[in-house]
N, C-alpha and C positions, 0 to 999 in steps of 0.2 A: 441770306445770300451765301450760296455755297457751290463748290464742284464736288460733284457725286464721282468718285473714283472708283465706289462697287458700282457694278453694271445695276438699272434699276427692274427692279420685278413690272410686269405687263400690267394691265389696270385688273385685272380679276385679283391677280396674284397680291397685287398691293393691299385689295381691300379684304383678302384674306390674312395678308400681314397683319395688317391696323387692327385686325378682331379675336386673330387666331393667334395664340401662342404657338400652337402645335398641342394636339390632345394626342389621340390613339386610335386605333384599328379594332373595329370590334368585332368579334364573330360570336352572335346569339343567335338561335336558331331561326331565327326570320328578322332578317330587319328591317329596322321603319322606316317611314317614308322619309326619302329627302326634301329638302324645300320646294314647296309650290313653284312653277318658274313663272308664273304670273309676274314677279316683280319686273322690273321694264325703266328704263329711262327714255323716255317719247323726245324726241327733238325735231324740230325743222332746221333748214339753212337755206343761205343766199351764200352769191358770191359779190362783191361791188366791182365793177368794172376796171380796178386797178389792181384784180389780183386776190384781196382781203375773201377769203373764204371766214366765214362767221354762223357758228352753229347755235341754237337756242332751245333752250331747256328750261319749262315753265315750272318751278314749284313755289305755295304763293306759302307758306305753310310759315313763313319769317320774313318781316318786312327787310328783304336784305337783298342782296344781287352779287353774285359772284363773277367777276372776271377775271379771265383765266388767258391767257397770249404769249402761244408758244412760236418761236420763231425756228425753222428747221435749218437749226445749225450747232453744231457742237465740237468738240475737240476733232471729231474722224474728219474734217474738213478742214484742217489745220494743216499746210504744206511744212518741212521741215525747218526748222530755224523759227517758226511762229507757234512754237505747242506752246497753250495756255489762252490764246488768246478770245478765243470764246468765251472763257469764266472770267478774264480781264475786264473785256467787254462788259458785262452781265453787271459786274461794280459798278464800270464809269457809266452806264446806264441808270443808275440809284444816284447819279450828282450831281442833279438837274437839268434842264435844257433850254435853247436859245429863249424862251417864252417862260421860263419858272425858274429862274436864276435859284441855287440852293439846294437843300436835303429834299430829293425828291418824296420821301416818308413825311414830313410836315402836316401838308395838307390832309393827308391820309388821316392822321396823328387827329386833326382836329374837327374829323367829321365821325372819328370813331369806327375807322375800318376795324380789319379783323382778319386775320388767317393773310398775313401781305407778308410777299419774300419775295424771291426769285430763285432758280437755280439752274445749275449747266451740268448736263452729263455729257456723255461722249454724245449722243445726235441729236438733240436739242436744246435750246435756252430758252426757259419761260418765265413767266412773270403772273404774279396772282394775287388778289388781296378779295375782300368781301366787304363789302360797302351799304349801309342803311338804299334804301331803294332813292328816297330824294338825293341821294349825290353823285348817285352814277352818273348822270352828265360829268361831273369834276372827275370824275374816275379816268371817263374814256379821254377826256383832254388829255389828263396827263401823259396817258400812254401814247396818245397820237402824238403828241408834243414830242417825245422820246423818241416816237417810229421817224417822225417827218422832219422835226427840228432838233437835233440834237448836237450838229458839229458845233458850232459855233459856241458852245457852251462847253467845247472839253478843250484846253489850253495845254500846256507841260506842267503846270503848277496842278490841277487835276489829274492828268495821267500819273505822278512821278508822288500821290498823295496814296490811289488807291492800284497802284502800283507795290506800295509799303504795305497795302492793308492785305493782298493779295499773299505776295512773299511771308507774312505773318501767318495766314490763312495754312498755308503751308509749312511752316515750320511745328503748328500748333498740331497737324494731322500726323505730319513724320514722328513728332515727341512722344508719342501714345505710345502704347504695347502694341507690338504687329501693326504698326503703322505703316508701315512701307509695305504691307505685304500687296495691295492692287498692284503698287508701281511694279514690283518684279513678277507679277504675277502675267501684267499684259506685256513685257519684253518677251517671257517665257512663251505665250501663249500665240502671241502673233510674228509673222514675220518683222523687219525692221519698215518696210513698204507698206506696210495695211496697216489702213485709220486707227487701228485699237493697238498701234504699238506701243503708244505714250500716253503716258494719264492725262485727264482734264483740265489738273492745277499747272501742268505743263512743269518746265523743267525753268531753275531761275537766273539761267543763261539767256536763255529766248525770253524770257520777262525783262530781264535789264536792257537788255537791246532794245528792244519794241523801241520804236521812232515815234512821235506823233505824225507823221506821214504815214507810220505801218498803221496803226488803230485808223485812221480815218478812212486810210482804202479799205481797210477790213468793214469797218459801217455801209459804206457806199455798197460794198456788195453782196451784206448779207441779211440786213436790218428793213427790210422793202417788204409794203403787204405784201405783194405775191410768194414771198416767201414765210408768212404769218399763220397761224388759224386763229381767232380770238373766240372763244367759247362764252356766252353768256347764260350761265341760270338762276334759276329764283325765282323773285317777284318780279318778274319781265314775259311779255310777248312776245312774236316775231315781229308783231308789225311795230310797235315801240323801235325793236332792235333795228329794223332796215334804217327807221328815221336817224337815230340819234348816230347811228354807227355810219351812217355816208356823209350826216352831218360835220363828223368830227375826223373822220379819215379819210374820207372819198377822195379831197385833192391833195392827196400824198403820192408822188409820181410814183411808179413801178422799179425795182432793179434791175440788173440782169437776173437773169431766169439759169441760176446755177446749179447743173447735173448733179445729185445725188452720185455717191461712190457704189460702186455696183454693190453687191450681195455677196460677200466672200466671207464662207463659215469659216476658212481656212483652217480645217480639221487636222489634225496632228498626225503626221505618216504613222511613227510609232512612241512609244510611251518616250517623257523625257522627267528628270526629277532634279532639286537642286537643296538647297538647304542654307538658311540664312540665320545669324547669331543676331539675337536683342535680349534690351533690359526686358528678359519676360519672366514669369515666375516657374512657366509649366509649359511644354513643347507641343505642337498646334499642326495639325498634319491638315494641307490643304488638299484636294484632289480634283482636278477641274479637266471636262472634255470642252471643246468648241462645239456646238449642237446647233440645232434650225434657228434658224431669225425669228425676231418680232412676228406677231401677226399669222401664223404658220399653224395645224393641227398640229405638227408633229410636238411642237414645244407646247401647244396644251395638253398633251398627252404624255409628253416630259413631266410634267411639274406633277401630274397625277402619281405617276411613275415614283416620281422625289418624294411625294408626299406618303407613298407606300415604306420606299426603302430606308426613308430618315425624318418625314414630317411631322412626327406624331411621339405620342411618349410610350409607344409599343409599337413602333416600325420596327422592321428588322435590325436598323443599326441598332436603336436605343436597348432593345430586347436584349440583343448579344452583347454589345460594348461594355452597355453602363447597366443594366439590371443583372446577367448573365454573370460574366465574368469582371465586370467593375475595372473595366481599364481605361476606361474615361472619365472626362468628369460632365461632358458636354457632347453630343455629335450632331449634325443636322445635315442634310439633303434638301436640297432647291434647285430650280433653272429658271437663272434672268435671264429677264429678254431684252434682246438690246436689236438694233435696228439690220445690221449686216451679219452680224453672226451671236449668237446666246453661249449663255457657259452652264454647264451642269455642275454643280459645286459638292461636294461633301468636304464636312470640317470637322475635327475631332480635337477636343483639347483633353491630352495626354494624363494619367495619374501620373503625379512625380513617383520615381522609382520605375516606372514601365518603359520600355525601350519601344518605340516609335516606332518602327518597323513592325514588332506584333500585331499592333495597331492596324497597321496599314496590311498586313497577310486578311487580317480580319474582316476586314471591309473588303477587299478582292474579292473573297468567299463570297460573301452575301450579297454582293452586288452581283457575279457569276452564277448564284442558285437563282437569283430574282431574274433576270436574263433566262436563263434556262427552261425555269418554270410557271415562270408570269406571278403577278397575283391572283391569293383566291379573291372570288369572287365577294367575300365579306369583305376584305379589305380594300378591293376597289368600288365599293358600295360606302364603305367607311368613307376613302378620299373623295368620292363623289362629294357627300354630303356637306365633308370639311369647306369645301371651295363653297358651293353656292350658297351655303349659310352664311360665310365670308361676305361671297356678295350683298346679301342680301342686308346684314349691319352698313358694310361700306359706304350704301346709296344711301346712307340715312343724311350724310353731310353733302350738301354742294357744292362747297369749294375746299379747300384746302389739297394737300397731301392724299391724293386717294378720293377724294370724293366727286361726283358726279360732271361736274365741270371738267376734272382731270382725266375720268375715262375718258370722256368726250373728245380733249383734245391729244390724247394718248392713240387714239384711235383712228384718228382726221392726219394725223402725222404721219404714225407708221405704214398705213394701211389702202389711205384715202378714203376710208367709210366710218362715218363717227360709230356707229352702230357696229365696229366689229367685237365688242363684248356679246352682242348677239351668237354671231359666229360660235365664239370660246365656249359661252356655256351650252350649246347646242352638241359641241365637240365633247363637252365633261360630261354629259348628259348622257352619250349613246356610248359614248368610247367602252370597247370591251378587254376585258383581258387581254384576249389576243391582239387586239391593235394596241396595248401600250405594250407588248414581248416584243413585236416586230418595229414599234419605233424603237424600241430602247437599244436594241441589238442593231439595229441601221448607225445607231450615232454612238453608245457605249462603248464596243470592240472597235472603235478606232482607237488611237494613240489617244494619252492623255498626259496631264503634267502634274508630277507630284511635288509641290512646296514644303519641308518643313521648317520650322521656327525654332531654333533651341535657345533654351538662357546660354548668355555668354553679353561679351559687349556689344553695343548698338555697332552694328556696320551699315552705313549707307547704303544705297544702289544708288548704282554710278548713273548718272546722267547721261546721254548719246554726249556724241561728241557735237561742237557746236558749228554750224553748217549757215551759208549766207542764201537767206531767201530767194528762192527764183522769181522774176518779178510774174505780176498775177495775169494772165490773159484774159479779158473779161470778154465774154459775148453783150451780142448789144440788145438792149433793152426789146421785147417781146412786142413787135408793133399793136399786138390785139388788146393791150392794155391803155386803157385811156384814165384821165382824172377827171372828177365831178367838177363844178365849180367852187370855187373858194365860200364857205358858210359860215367861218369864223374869223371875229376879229382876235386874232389872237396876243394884241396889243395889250389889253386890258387883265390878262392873265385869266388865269383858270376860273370856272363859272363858280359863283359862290351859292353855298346851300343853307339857305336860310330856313327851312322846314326840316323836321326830321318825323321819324315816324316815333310811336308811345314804343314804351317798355310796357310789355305782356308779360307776365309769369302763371302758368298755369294755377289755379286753386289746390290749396291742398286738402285733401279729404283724409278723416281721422277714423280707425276704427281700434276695438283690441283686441286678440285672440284669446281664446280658451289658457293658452300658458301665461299671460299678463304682458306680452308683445303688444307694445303700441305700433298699429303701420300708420303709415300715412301714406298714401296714394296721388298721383301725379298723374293724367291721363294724356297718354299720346296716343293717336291711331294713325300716322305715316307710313310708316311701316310693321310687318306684325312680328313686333319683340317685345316683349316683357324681357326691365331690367329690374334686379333687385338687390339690396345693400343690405345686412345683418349689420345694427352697427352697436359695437361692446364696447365698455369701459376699459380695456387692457390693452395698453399700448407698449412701446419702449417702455414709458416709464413706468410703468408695471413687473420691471425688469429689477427694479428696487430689492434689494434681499434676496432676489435671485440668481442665477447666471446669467451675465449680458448675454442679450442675443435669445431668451428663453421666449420672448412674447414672439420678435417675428420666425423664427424655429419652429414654434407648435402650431403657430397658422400656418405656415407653409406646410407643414406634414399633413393637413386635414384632407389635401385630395389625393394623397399616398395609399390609398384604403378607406373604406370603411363596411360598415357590417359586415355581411357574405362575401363582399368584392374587394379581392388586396385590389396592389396599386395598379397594375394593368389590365385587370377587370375594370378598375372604375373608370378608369380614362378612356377604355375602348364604349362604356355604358355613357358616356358624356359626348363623344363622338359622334357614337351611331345616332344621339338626340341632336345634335346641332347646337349642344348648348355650351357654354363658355362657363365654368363654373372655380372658384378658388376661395382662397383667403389668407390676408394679409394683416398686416399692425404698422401704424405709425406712432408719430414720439406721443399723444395722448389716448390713443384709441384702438379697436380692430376692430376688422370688418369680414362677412363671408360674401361673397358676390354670385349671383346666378344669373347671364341673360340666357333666354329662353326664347326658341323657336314658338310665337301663339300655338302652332298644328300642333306642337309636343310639349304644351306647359304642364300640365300632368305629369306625367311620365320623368322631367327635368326638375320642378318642385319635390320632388318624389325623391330624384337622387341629392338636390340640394338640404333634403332633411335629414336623409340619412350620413350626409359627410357634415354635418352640422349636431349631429346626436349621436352618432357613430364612430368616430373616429375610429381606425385600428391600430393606429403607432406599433405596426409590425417591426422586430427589433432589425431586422435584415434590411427593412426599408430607412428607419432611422440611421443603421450604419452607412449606406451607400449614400441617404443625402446628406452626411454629417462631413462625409471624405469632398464631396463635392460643395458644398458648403466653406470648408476651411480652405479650399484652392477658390472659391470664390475673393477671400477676404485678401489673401494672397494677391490678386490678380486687383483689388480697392488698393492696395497700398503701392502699385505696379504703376497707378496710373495718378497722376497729378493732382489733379483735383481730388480724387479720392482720398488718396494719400493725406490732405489737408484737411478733408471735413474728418477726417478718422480723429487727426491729433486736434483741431483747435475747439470743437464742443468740450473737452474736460477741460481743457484751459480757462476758457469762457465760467464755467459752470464749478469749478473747484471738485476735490474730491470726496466720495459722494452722495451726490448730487443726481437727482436721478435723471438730468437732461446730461451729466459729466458722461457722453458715449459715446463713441463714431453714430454720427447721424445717419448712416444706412442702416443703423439698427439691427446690423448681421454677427456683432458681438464680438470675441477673440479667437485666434486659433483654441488657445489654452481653455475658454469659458465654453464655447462648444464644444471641443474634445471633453472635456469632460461630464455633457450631459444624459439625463438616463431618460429613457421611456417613464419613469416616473413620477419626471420632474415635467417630462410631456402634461402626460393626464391630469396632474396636478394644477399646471396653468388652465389645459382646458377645461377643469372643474371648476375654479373660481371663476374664468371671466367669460367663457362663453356658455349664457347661458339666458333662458326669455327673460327674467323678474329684471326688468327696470332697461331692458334694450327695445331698440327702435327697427321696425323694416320697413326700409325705402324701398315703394315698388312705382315706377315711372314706365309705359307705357301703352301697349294696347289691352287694356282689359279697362274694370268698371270693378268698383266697391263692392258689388252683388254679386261677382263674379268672381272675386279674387278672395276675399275671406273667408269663404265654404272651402276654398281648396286648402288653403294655407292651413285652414282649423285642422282638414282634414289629415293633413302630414305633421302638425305641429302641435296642432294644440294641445294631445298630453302630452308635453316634453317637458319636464319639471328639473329645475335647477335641484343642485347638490350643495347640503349644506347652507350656511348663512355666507351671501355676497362678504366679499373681504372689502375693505378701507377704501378708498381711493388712494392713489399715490401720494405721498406730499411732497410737495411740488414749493420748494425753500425759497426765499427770496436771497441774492446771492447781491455783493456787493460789488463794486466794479474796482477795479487794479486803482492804486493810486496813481500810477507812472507808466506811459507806454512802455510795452514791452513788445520784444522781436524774438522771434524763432525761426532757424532755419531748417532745413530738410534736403541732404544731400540725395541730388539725382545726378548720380555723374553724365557727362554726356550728353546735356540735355540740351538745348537748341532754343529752348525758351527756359523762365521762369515764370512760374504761378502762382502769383500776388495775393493774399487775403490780409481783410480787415474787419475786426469782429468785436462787436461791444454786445450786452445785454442790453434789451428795450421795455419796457410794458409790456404785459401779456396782449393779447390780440381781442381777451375779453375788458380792456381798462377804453373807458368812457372816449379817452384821445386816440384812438389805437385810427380810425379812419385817417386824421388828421397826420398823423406818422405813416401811415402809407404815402398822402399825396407829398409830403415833403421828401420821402425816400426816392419817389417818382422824378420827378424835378432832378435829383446828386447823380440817379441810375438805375432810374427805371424802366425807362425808353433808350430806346435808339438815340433819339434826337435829345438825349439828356444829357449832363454836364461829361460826367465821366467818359461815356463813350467819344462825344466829339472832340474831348481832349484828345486819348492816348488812342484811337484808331483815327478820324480823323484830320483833326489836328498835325498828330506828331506822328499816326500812321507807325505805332511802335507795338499795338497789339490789333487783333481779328477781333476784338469786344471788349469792353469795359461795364460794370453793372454791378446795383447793389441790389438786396433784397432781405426783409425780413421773415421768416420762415412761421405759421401760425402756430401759436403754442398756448396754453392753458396757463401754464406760467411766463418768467419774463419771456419772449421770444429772444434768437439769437440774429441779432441784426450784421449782415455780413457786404463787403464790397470786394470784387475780385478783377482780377486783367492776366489774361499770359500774353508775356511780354515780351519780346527778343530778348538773347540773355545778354547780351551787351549795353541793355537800357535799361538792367534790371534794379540799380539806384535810379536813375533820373525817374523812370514811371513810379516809383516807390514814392519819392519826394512829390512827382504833380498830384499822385493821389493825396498824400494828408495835405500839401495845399489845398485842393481843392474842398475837400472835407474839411479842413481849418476854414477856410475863409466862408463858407457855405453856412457852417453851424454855430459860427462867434460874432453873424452879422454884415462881415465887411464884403463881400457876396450875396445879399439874401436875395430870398426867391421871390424873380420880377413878375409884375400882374401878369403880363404874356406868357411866362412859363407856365405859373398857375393856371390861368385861363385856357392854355394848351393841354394839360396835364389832368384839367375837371373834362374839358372836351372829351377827352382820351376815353377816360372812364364813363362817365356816362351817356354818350351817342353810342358807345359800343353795344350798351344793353341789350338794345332790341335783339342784338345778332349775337350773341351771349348766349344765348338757351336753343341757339340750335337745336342741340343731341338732347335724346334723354340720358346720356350720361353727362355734360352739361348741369341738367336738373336735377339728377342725382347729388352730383356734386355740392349744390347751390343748398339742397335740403340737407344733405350732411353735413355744412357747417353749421345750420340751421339747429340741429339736433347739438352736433358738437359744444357749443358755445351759446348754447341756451337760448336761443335769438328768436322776435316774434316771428310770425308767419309771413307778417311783409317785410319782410329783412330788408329784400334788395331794393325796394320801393325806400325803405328809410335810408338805407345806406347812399342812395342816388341825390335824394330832400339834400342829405348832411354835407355830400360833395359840391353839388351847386349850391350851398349857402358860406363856403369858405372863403377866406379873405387873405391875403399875401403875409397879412400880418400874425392871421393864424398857422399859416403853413411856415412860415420863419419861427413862431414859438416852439409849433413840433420838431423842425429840423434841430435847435437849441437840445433836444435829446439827446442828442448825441456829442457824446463829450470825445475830445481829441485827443485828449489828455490821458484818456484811458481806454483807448486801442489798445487791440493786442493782434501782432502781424503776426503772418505764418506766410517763409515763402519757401516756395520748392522749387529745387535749380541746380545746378552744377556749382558743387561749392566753392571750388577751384576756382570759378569764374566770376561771383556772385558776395561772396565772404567779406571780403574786403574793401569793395566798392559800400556794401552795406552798411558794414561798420563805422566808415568814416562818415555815414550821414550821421551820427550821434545821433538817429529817431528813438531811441531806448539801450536798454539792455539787451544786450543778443545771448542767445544761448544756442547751441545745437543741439535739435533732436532727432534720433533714429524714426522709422515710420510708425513705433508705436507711441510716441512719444515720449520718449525717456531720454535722459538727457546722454548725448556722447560725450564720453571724458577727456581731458588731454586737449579741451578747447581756451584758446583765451580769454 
């Protein structure tokens, strides 16, 4: 549950998000085809006679159903004195209704949904979750329960709970690095009159006010099917959908039928620029025009445009800024589409020591030549391909963030044509150079606003001033809307699902290569991707006897170059294929990854063998991502959370220890400044290498089909030297006495809570059973923690623990950012709750358990969506030495637990020998702490060391 404060990317654009990093522009003397546009999402629709527009989208491929129910309303429909009240709404929506008293997540909880939230941007609030196909009836209840019956269920004691949780929501977004920059970005950008003056989360003047008379007018008039589209795909029909969707919505009367805000791009006369101080490490140049709305060629031809001038890791920015001349550490180019008017964005995060203004001369330049001159045609050939390869991963999911339900109702909103991704990529398709010179130059040389961000202290943006609502004029209900008859007893509560459907996991199929590469093969034909996973023994802690930070360092350098192609030859060569290609390291392991276009599996295997046998570790490349790198770790210690996983792993783990790291695994300033090309090749010689690795290939190809190619680029690839040791991986003892650590953030508006013990490794026989009892303290939503300190006591936006999977002990952690004024009392209900949870006098009741095995296992069916999903599933598989039906065992183990076994695991965890880590305003936080006598307190600076001259 969240309000989206960046404008949101259009549905093409998102599922190029969710797939594309950003690669390059490539210019080789002919380039390859882009994706077949064969791919498609087929839907029908109805309308029900009270307005409920309802689109349906069949894929049977998972016994699963997504729905998807956007309501056309958001912040831009907020008169003055009521900003926020849309994303308000969107909570008290989540806390049940006249017919389901309680956590509306629950029921969800206990049939094993999946992909469930909600969220509000400025023009609309939706709501989603993914459901086993038996409980879609209970799905659609709920929501019609919420659309039809929902006052009666919201009192001041609700309003005035996630009213707290709301205000939290907000505090938690401001406390971040460049937190504030939307809020000043949409003052700057729009007049004080137009919908996008004010952000989402709204200002917490108009939040404290809100009446329950304001929230209820607000429902009555905006929460009405006629103002709905509810998208269903999956394992569903239309004619399923007519029945069940009139059954359970039909007599839900109509609202008033409220005018949309017209279409004002309100584009900028002339240039305007402002510049704001926060706790940041490195100074962050924003640059943003107001450009075409949603749903528009012009802004599919923007983004083509964006993805020329900054999308890629050889666009013109990146070429100049950060490979060129090295005065970034970061740049990108984009245009979200938002409903009344879109922003064209470029963002630069600044090298410390470079003056911001260069910067910004910089970007003028090459934004003004690209205007001038258009792109070549390889390069709009390039971002062609980018986008509908995009697509084409995107549609693999149907519901979630981006996936097929979402187009759907992305499209039905803005547009009134579910099908307008049709439109887009027809638009990406033919668009030529000169029609993206002549839009860019229509919408570029207007005024634009330039933001920059320098280190210095946090300054707020000031709030409008606070103004008394005009009361609302409502037109009257639309007489051509009628209600079905009444079909549910709604007395009885929501329909219960007594079937579900089996857990499927595809077969795994074993062969080996010519180098001694064991693959195992995963067959999906949904769509045509082949995904594939290299997976090596060299992880973090392979980082033992080396420089911290050397395992993930030299997998990141791998797609920096290799053989004949430095680094923007290779990423223009990976581009022009559609393929997605890297590698990475975590705390046991590393990995190289390749998804592949089927039309270009050749040609992508091809270049995945040669960044996988190749490497170039050019020293000019090592030094520009070493600079950017060490402003990365800078920018971890900037932000809260990071800040704490950096210092409380060596606490945890002693010194070392080869898990004693910041768990990003991105090492120190000091230990990357000082690594060489050497120590590069070095790693990549011991641990990437075939004798004794595994590759995961998951989806459209066939065993007959896939290990002639593979042999054919890999199989003489012969390892160097004899494999080194494995890590040792120590068993470490646990503190005899809590202890406390704090972490001055001056200024800070919240404090962020950890709580960290050693557990069992993730390979020890109980390790299942210590999941489901972690589950139960904080591991849902609806678990102890959360309903505590959000809403309970509505003192944080989330509470939640988790154990991280590791080879040795794993590091078992519980966390909350908490207003800094609660920042003892939420301290204390935490080891409460942990105390009384793990000593007995709390343990976990048969209903939580029984919620908690629910949880887990009805989700399965709908668990292996993706084939990254299955990737996944067979990488812990490989990981952690696991048979082949893992998840079939691991499902037997869940449903055979007993409250008395999940009270024995939760006993794991000792109270006694916590160890906190909070980050906060010490000023404010210090001495409230103190006096809770929870341990020994010490202060630490961000790297952990202790500061002196403390009590």
């Amino acid at each position: 549950m969240s309000a989206s404060s960046r404008p949101r990317l259009a549905a093409l654009a998102l599922a190029l998000a969710a797939t594309f990093g950003g690669v390059a522009a490539f210019t080789p003397a002919t380039a390859l085809a882009a994706p077949k546009a064969a791919v498609d999402i087929p839907f029908e629709e109805f309308t029900l006679p009270n307005g409920l527009r309802v689109v349906v989208h069949t894929d049977r491929k998972a016994p699963i159903v997504a729905v998807n129910l956007w309501y056309h309303v958001g912040s831009k429909d907020e008169p003055a004195g009521r900003t926020g009240f849309a994303h308000l709404f969107e909570h008290l929506m989540f806390n049940g209704s006249e017919n389901h008293r309680g956590e509306y997540f629950e029921p969800f909880e206990l049939v094993g949904a999946t992909d469930m939230n909600g969220t509000t941007n400025s023009d609309r609030t939706n709501y989603f979750q993914n459901v086993p196909t038996t409980a879609l009836d209970m799905a659609l209840w709920m929501e019609s329960d919420r659309m039809g019956h929902l006052l009666g269920a919201i009192d001041q004691k609700t309003l005035d709970e996630q009213r707290g949780v709301v205000q939290n929501e907000k505090r938690e977004g401001e406390n971040q690095p460049y937190g504030q920059v939307w809020d000043a970005l949409g003052k700057a950008l729009y007049p004080k009159a137009h919908p996008y003056h004010h952000s989402t989360i709204g200002s917490m003047t108009d939040l404290d006010a809100a009446s329950l008379d304001d929230v209820k007018g607000w429902f009555r008039t905006w929460y009405g099917p006629n103002n709905a589209v509810l998208v269903l795909a999956g394992d569903i029909d239309v004619a399923t959908a007519k029945e069940k969707v009139a059954r359970y919505f039909g007599d839900i009367p109509a609202t008033p039928t409220m005018a949309q805000p017209k279409v004002d791009v309100a584009p900028l006369a002339t240039s305007t620029r402002s510049t704001m101080t926060d706790k940041v490490p490195q100074a962050r140049v924003h640059r943003v025009w107001n450009v075409a709305q949603a749903g528009t060629p012009d802004l599919d031809k923007l983004q083509l445009f964006a993805q020329v001038l900054g999308g890629s890791k050889s666009s013109r920015l990146d070429k100049r800024l950060l490979h060129e001349e090295k005065l970034v550490d970061n740049v990108s180019a984009a245009a979200y589409a938002m409903q009344l008017s879109s922003n064209f964005v470029i963002t630069a995060d600044v090298k410390q020591g470079v003056d911001p203004a260069k910067v910004e001369a910089i970007i003028d330049e090459e934004v003004r030549k690209l205007l001038k001159d258009g792109p070549t045609k390889a390069e709009l050939e390039q971002a062609r391909t980018v986008f509908k390869a995009g697509f084409v991963r995107g549609i693999e999911r149907i519901g979630g963030f981006g996936g097929k339900a979402d187009a759907l109702a992305e499209c039905t909103v803005y547009t009134g044509d579910p099908g307008c991704f049709r439109d887009s990529l027809k638009t990406i398709d033919t668009a030529s150079a000169r029609d993206l010179t002549a839009v860019a130059n229509q919408w570029l040389t207007k005024g634009s606003h330039t933001l920059v961000v320098v280190p210095g202290d946090r300054t707020l943006v000031a709030e409008d001033a606070s103004v008394t609502p005009a009361p609302m004029q409502l037109p009257a209900v639309d007489p051509k809307y009628r209600t079905l008859p009444t079909a549910v007893d709604r007395s009885v509560g929501p329909p219960k699902t007594s079937r579900f459907p089996d857990l499927k996991f595809p077969s795994l199929q074993r062969a080996t290569l010519k180098n001694g590469t064991t693959v195992i093969l995963a067959e999906r034909h949904d769509i045509p991707v082949v995904q594939m996973s290299y997976e090596f023994a060299g992880g973090f802690s392979a980082d033992q006897g080396r420089k911290l930070g050397t395992s993930s360092f030299a997998m990141g350098m791998m797609d920096e170059g290799a053989g004949e192609l430095d680094s923007l030859a290779f990423g223009d060569r990976a581009e022009s294929l559609g393929a997605n290609l890297g590698a990475g390291a975590s705390l046991d392991g590393a990995k190289a990854y390749l998804s592949a276009l089927k039309q270009n599996l050749d040609p992508s295997v091809a270049l995945f063998a040669k960044m996988l046998r190749e490497p170039r570790f050019d020293q000019k490349e090592i030094d520009r991502v070493k600079a950017s790198w060490i402003a990365g770790i800078k920018q971890e210690k900037a932000r809260p959370n990071g800040a704490a996983m950096r210092v409380l792993p060596p606490l945890l783990y002693g010194a070392g220890h080869a898990y004693a790291i910041p768990f990003s695994g991105s090492g120190t300033e000091a230990s990357i400044a000082s690594l060489t090309r050497d120590d590069l090749v070095a790693f990549h010689r011991d641990w990437v290498r075939p004798d004794g690795a595994t590759l995961i290939v998951v989806g459209d190809t066939t065993l007959k089909d896939i290990v002639p190619l593979l042999d054919r680029h890999l199989g003489d690839w012969k390892a160097t030297g004899e494999a080194p040791a494995r890590p040792q991986i120590g068993e470490v003892a646990r503190p005899a006495k809590p202890r406390v650590y704090l972490i001055d953030q001056p200024g800070a508006v919240q404090a962020n809570i950890f709580a960290g013990q050693v557990v069992p490794s993730t390979k020890d026989e109980n390790s299942v059973r210590f999941d489901i009892a972690n589950s139960v303290l904080g591991g849902e939503f609806s678990s102890r923690l959360n309903m505590n300190l959000r809403e309970n006591k509505h003192w944080a936006y989330g509470a939640y623990s988790f154990a991280a999977n590791a080879l040795g002990q794993r590091p078992w952690m519980a966390f909350a950012p908490v207003q800094i004024d609660k920042t003892a009392d939420s301290l204390k209900e935490l080891n409460r709750e942990i105390v009384d949870y793990t000593r007995g006098k709390a343990p976990p009741k048969p209903e939580e358990v029984a919620k908690i095995q629910a949880t887990e296992i009805l989700s399965l069916p709908g668990a292996f969506e993706t084939a990254a999903s299955v990737v996944g599933a067979i990488s812990g598989i490989v990981r952690y030495n696991r048979p082949d039906d893992y998840v079939f065992q691991r499902k037997a183990q869940i449903e055979a637990l007993t409250p008395e076994q999940v009270k024995a695991a939760a006993a794991t965890i000792e109270p006694d020998a916590l160890t906190w880590v909070v980050v906060g305003d010490l000023k404010q936080i210090e001495k409230p702490v103190r006096a809770l006598k929870l341990g020994d307190v010490q202060v630490l600076d961000a790297d952990g060391n202790p500061v002196t001259g403390q009590p």
